[in-house]
C-alpha positions in Angstrom: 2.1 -6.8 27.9 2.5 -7.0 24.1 1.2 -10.2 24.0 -2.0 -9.7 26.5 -2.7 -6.5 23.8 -2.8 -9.1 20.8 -4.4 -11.5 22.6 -7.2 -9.3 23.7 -7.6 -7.6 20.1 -8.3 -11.1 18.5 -10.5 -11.8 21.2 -12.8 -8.9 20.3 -12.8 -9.4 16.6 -13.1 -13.5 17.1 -16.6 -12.7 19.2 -17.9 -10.9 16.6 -17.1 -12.8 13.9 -18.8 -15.5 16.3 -21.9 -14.1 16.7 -22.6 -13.6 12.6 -21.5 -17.5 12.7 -24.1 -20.1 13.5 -22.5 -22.9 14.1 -18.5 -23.8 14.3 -17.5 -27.3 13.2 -16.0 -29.2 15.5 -12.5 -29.7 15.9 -11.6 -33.7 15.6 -8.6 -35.2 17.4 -7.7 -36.6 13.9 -7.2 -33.0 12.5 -4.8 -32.4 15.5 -1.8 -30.6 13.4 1.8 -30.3 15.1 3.5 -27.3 14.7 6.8 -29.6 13.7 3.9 -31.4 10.8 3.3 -27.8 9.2 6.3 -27.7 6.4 5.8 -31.2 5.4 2.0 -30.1 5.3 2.5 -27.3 3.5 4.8 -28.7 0.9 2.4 -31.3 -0.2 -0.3 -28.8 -0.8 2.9 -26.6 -3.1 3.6 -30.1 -4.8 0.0 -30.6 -6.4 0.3 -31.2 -10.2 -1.8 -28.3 -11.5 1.1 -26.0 -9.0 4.0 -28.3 -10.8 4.7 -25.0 -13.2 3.5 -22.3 -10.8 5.9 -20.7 -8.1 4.4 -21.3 -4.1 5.8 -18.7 -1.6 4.8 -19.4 1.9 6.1 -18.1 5.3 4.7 -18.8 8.9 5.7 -17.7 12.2 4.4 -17.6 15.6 3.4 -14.0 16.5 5.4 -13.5 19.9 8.4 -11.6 20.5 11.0 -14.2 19.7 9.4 -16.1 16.9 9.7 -19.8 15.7 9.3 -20.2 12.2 6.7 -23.1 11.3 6.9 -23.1 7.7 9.4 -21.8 5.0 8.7 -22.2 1.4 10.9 -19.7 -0.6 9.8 -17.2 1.9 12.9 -15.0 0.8 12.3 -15.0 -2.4 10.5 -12.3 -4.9 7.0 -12.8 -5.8 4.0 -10.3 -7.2 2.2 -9.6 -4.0 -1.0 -8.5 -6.1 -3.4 -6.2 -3.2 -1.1 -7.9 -0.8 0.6 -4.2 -1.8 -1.9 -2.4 0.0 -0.5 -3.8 3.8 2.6 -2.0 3.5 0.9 1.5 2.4 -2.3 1.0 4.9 0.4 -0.2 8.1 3.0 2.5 7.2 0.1 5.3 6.6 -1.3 4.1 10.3 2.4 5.2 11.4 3.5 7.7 9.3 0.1 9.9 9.3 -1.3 9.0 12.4 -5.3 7.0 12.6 -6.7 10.3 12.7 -5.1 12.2 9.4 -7.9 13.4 7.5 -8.1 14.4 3.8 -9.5 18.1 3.4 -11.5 19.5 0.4 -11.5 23.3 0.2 -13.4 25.9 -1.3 -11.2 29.1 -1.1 -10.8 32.9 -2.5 -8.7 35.9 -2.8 -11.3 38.2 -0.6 -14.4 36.8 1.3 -17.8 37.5 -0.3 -19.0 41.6 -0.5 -22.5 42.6 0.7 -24.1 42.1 -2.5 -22.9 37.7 -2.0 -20.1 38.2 -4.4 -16.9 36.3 -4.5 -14.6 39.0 -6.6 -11.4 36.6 -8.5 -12.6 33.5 -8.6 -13.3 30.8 -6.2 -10.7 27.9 -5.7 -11.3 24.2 -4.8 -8.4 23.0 -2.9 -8.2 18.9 -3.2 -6.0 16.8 -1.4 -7.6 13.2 -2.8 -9.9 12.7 -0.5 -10.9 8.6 -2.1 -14.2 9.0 0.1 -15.4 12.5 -1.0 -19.0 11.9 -3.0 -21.0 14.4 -4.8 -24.1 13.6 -2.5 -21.9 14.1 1.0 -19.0 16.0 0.3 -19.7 18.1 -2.3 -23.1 19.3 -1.4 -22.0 20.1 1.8 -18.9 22.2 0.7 -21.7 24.2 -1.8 -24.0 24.6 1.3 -21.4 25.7 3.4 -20.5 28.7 0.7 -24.2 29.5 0.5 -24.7 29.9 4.4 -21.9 32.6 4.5 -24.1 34.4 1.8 -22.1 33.5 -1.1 -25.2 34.4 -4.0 -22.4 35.0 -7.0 -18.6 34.6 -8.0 -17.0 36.5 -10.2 -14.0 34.9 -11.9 -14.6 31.6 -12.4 -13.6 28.5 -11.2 -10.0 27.7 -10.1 -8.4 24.2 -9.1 -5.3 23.9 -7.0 -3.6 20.7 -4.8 -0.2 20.3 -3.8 0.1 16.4 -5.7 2.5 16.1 -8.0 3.3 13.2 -10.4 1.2 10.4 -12.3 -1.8 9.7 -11.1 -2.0 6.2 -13.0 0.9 3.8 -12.9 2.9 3.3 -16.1 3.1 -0.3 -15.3 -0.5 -1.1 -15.3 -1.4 -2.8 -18.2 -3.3 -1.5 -20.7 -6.5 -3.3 -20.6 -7.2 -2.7 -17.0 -7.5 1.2 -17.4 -10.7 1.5 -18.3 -12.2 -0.6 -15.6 -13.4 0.7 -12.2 -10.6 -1.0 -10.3 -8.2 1.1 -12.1 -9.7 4.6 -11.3 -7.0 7.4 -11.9 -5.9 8.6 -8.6 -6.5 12.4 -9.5 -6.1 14.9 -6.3 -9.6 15.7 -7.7 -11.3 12.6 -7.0 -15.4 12.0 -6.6 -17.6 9.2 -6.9 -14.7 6.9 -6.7 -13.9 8.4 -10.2 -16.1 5.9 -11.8 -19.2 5.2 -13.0 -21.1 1.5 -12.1 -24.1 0.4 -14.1 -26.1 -3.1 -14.8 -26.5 -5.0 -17.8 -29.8 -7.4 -17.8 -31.0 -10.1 -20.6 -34.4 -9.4 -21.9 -36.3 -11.6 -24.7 -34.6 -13.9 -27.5 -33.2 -11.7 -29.7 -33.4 -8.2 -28.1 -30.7 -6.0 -27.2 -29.6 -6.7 -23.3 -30.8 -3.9 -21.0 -28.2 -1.6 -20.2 -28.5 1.0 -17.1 -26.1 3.4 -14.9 -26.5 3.1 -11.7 -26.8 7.2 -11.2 -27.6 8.3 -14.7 -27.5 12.0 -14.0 -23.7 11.7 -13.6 -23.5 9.4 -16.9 -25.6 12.0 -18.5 -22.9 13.2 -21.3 -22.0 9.3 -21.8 -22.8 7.5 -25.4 -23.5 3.7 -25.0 -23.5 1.7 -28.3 -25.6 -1.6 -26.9 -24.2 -4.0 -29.9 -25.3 -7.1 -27.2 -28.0 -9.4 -27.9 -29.8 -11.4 -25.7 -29.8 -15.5 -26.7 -31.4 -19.2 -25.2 -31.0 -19.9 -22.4 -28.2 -22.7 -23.2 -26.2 -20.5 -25.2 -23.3 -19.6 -24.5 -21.9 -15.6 -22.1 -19.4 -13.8 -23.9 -20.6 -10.1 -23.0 -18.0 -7.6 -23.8 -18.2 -4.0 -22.4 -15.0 -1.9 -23.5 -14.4 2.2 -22.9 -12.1 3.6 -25.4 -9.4 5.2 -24.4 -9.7 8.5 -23.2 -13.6 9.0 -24.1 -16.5 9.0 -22.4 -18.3 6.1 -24.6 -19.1 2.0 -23.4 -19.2 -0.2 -26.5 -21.4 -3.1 -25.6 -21.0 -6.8 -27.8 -21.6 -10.2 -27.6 -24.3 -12.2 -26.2 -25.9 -12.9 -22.4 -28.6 -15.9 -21.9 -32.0 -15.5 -21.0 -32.2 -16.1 -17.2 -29.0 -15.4 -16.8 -27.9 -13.0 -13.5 -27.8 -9.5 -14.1 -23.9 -8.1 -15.5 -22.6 -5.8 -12.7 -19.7 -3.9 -13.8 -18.2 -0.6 -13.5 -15.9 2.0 -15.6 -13.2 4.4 -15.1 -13.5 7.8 -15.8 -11.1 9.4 -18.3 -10.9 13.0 -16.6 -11.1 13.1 -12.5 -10.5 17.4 -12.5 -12.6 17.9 -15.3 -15.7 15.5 -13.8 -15.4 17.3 -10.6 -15.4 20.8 -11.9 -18.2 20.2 -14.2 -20.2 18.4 -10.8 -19.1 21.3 -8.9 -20.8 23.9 -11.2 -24.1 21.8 -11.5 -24.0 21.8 -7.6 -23.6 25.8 -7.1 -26.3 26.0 -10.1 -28.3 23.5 -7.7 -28.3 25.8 -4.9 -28.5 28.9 -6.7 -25.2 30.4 -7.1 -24.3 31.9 -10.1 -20.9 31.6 -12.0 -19.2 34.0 -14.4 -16.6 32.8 -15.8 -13.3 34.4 -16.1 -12.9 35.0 -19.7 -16.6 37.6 -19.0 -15.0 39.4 -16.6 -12.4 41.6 -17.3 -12.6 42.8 -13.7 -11.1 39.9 -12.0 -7.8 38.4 -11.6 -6.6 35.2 -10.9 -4.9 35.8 -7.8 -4.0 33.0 -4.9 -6.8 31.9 -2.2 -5.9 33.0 1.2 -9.4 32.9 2.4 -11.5 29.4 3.9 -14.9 29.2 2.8 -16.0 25.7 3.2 -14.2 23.0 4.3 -14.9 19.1 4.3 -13.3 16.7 5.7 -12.4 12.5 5.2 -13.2 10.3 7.5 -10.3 9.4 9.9 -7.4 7.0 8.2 -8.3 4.7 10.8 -12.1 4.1 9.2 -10.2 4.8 5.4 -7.8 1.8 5.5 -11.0 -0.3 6.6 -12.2 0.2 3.0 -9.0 0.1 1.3 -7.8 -3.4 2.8 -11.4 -5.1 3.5 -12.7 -4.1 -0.1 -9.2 -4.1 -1.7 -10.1 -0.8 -3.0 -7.4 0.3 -5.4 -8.5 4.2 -5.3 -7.7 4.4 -1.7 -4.6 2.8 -1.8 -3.0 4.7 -4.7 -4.1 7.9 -2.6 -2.9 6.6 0.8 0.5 6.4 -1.0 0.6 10.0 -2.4 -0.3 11.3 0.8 2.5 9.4 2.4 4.3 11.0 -0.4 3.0 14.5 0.3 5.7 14.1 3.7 8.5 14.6 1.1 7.8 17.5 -0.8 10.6 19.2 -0.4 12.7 16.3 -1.2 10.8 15.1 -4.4 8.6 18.2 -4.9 7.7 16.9 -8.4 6.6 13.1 -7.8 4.1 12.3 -4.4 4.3 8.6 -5.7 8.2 8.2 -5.5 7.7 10.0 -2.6 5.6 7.9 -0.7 7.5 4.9 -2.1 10.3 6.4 -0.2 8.3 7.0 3.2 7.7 3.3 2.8 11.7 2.3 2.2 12.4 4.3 5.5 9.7 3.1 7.6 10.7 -0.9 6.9 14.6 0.5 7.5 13.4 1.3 11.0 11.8 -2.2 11.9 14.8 -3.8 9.9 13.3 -5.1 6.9 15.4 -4.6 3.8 13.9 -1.9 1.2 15.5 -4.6 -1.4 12.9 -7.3 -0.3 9.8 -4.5 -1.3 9.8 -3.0 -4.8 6.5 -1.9 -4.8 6.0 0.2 -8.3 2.4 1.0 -7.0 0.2 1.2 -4.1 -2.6 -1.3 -4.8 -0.8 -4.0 -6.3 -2.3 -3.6 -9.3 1.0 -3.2 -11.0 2.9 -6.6 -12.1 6.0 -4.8 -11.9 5.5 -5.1 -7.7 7.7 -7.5 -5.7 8.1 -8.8 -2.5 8.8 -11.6 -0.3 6.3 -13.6 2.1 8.9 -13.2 4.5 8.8 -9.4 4.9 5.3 -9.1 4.5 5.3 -11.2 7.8 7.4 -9.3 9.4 5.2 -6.2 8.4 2.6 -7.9 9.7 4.4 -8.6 13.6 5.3 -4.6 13.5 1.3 -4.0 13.4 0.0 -6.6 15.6 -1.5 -5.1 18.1 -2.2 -1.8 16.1 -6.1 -2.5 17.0 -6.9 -0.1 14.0 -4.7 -2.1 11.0 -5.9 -5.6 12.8 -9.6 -4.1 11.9 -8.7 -3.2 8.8 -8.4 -6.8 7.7 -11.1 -9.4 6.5 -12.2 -12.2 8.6 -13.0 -15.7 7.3 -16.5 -16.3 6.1 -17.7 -12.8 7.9 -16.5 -9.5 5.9 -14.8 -7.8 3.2 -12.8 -10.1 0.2 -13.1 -13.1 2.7 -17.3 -12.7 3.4 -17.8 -16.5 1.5 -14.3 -18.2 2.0 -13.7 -20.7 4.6 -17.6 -21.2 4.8 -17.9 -24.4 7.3 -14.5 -25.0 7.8 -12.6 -24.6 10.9 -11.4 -21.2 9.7 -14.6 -19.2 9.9 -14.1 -16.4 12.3 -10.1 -17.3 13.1 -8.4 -15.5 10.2 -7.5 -12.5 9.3 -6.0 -11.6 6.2 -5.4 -9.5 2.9 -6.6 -11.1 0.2 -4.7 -10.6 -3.6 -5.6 -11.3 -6.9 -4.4 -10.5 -10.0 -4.6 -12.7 -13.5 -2.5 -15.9 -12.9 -0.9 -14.7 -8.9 -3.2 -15.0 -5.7 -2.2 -13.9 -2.3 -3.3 -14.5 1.6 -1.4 -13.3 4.1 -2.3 -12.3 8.1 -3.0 -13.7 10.8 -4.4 -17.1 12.6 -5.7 -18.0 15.9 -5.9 -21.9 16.2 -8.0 -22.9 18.9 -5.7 -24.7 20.6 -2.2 -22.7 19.8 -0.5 -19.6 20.0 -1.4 -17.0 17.0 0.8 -17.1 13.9 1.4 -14.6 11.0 1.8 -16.3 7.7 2.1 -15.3 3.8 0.9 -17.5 1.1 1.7 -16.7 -2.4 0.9 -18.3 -5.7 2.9 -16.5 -9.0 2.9 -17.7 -12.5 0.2 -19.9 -12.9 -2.2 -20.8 -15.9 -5.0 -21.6 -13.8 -8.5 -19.7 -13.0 -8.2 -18.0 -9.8 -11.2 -19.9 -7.9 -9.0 -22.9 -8.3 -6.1 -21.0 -7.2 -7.7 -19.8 -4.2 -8.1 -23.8 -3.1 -4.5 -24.4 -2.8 -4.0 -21.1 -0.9 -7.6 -21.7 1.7 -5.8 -25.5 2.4 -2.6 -24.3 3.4 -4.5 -21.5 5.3 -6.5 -24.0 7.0 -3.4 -25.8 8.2 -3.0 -23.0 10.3 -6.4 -23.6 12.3 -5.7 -27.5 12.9 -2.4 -26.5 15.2 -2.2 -27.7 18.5 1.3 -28.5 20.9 2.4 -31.8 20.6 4.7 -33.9 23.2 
């Protein structure tokens, strides 16, 4: 029964990843791969002189309920998983939480509104880190929701309040990455992805490039010093945007060509709470409620919300872990983790990080994987400090087989997500589904693969310590991954 369930799940993500392919190479007798062939295979792919340095990890096995290993290449040993991270806290959030947990966003008082519209004591948002809630969805709804029930004025100002606890960045992310989008703190208070994205454009010889936000009403108390300068055509891109730390300012140098593709980038935003509270106040301006602040009146008190005015809600965690592992967004997957985390409170009431790391630990004791082969010091993967083997992450991978919602979750070759132009006109397009990885010097793959013409396996491909650019990396990973797709039974 197992086995029908996987088999039917890959059969309904393999026709739709058909029908965005046009064509499907076909599959010569000369590519015919035996499943005895694959660790010779894969070891001459490892042994290529630009890997001679590096470290492979790779770990294959058939997806049935007693599995035969294909390939072992220091499968039980450690190796930085980069977003490879984000199965464990996506599968173990599916579990743990349930595919319909929701995130819920609160606006809340100490009394509900008087006839006169007022909101005596202040009004409280209640965040839980919702990584989908957006000023132009969330927030104005929450705002409209208060105004419907006749809210015209609150007295008291503005209070926050979340039960997440601990630090919402990990101390083991490396400096340089913090500013960028991909490293968005993960604040209980979280909106707009907590960053800001914007475009930078060459112009004529010797202009300034043309610098824009992509919603300038929320970069509106930003500084950008444009230092860039756009050069010939033949010259050469070294365009450096950098936020200092902690401030709300882009310093733009270097140079861009003429012709040359727009610059898409993003940035981190220094303050989540404060960002939110600020957008919160412009939105109750927006729709004509007033705010006086606590220090004006002397009437109010600051005393707890027991009283729901608006609510909003996430989408399900089942639609969430779609973004988290198809987009490799980091932001969801640091928040997945707290929330796991939020399960322990009264055991770690003071950290929802080391909480959720220890929701994680339990959950692989009950499908007897070893805690020892995860250390995971994030949950995106963005830390180097992460480590796991390919082996374990395969057998994560069996435990979630035929959860339809986590199989959907994943990229498929040459169709969506990190994988939309890999595998293009191989045999692969369509048959793979993985997590992709990257980080400077590691790359990752790992899920699964339906050869046409054998059983599914579940394999893990890692590549640590290397010098080279991670496009090149990504070759050696795609050929063992296309191994996979060439298997057939051999006599």
């Amino acid at each position: 029964m197992v086995c029908q369930l996987r088999n039917t799940i890959f059969t309904e993500i393999a026709l739709v990843a058909i029908s965005l392919i046009t064509t499907l190479p076909a599959q010569a007798n000369s590519d015919r791969l035996c499943p005895a062939q694959l660790q010779k295979e894969v070891e001459k792919v490892a042994q290529s002189p630009n890997l001679k340095a590096s470290r492979v990890g790779v770990f294959v096995q058939t997806n049935e309920s007693n599995p035969q290993t294909l390939a072992n290449l220091d499968g039980d040993r450690y190796f930085i998983p980069a977003s490879n991270a984000k199965l464990f806290v996506t599968a173990i959030a599916l579990k743990t939480l349930g595919a319909d947990y929701r995130f819920a966003t609160r606006l809340m008082s100490h009394n509900l509104p008087n006839a006169k519209g007022e909101i005596k004591n202040g009004l409280w948002i209640v965040a839980s880190g919702d990584p989908s809630f957006s000023s132009e969805t969330g927030l104005k709804s929450l705002v409209t929701q208060l105004k419907n029930k006749g809210v015209k004025r609150i007295n008291g100002g503005i209070w926050e309040l979340t039960s997440r606890k601990g630090a919402e960045v990990s101390s083991s992310w490396e400096w340089t990455d913090l500013q960028e989008y991909y490293a968005a703190i993960a604040s209980p208070f979280t909106i707009n992805g907590n960053s800001l994205n914007w475009t930078i454009s060459p112009t004529t010889i010797g202009k300034s490039a043309i610098f824009e936000w992509e919603s300038p009403i929320l970069a509106s108390n930003w500084l950008v010093e444009n230092q860039s300068i756009t050069v010939s055509a033949d010259s050469t891109y070294d365009l450096k945007v950098v936020r200092p730390y902690g401030q709300k300012k882009l310093i733009i140098t270097g140079q861009i060509p003429e012709k040359s593709e727009p610059e898409l980038g993003g940035v981190a935003i220094p303050n989540p709470e404060a960002n939110f509270l600020e957008l919160l106040r412009q939105e109750l301006a927006a729709q004509g409620i007033a705010v006086l602040s606590a220090s004006s009146d002397k009437t109010s008190k600051k005393l707890p919300p027991i009283q729901d005015l608006a609510i909003a809600l996430s989408p399900p965690l089942s639609e969430l872990i779609v973004t988290t592992n198809k987009d490799s967004n980091n932001l969801y997957a640091e928040l997945l983790l707290r929330a796991l985390g939020d399960r322990l409170h009264e055991t770690t009431p003071d950290d929802s990080v080391l909480g959720g790391l220890m929701v994680i630990n339990k959950y692989l004791q009950s499908i007897n994987i070893s805690p020892a082969n995860v250390l995971l010091a994030d949950g995106s993967g963005l830390s180097r400090r992460s480590l796991t083997t390919p082996n374990a992450i395969v057998q994560l991978l069996r435990s979630v087989s035929s959860n339809r919602n986590f199989r959907r979750s994943l990229a498929i070759a040459n169709v969506d997500g990190t994988l939309t132009n890999r595998f293009k006109n191989t045999s692969a397009q369509g048959l793979i589904q993985a997590k992709t990885g990257t980080l400077t010097g590691t790359i990752a793959l790992s899920g699964y693969a339906h050869p046409h013409n054998y059983r599914e396996v579940i394999f893990s491909i890692i590549i640590n310590n290397s010098n080279l650019p991670s496009r090149e990396l990504q070759k050696y990973i795609d050929a063992i991954a296309l191994l996979l797709t060439r298997l057939e039974p051999c006599t």
